[in-house]
N, C-alpha and C positions, 0 to 999 in steps of 0.2 A: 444196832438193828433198828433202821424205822420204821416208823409203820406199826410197832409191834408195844402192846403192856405183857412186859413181864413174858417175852418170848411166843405170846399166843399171837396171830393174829385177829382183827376183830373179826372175821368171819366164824372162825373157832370161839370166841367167845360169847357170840352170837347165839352157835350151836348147841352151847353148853346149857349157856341160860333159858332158851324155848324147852330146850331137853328135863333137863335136873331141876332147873327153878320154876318152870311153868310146875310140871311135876309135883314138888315138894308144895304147892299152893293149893294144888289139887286136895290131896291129903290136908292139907291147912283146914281145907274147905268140908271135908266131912268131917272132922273133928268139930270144928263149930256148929256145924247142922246138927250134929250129933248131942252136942253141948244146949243146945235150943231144945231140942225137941226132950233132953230128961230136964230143964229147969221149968219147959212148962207145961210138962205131962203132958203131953200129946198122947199117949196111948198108943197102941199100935199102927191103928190106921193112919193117923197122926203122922206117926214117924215115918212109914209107909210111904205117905204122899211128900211128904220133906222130903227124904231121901230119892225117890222116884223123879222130882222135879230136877233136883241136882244132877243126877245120874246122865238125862239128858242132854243137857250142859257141856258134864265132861264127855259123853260118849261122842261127839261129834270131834273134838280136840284128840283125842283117843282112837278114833276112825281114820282121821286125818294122818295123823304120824303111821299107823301100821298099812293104810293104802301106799304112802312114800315109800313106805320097806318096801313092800312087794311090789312095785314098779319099778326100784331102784333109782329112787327122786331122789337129788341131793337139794 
């Protein structure tokens, strides 16, 4: 089969990684903000505005992919 690692195509592998591995960075990403904000007490508001800024971030990557669902974008 050419063209093809391990029976996927790159398309598919493609899709996998923006999906699962963008994904799994996400979470990557609040565990460290999360890890920041108790090593240096930030406090609520603190953590608040940490948190808040990232949120940001991801919601736009996160808007992105559930617009695609519901227009049916491949």
């Amino acid at each position: 089969m050419q063209g093809t690692v391990f029976g996927f195509t790159e398309a598919q592998i493609t899709e996998f990684g923006m999906t699962y591995g963008v994904s799994g960075l996400m979470l990557l990403m609040l565990f460290i903000v999360g890890h920041l904000a108790w090593e240096s007490k930030a406090g609520k508001f603190g953590t608040f505005a940490l948190f808040i800024g990232l949120a940001f971030g991801l919601l736009g990557y996160v808007a992105k992919y559930v617009i695609k669902l519901k227009l049916g974008i491949q």
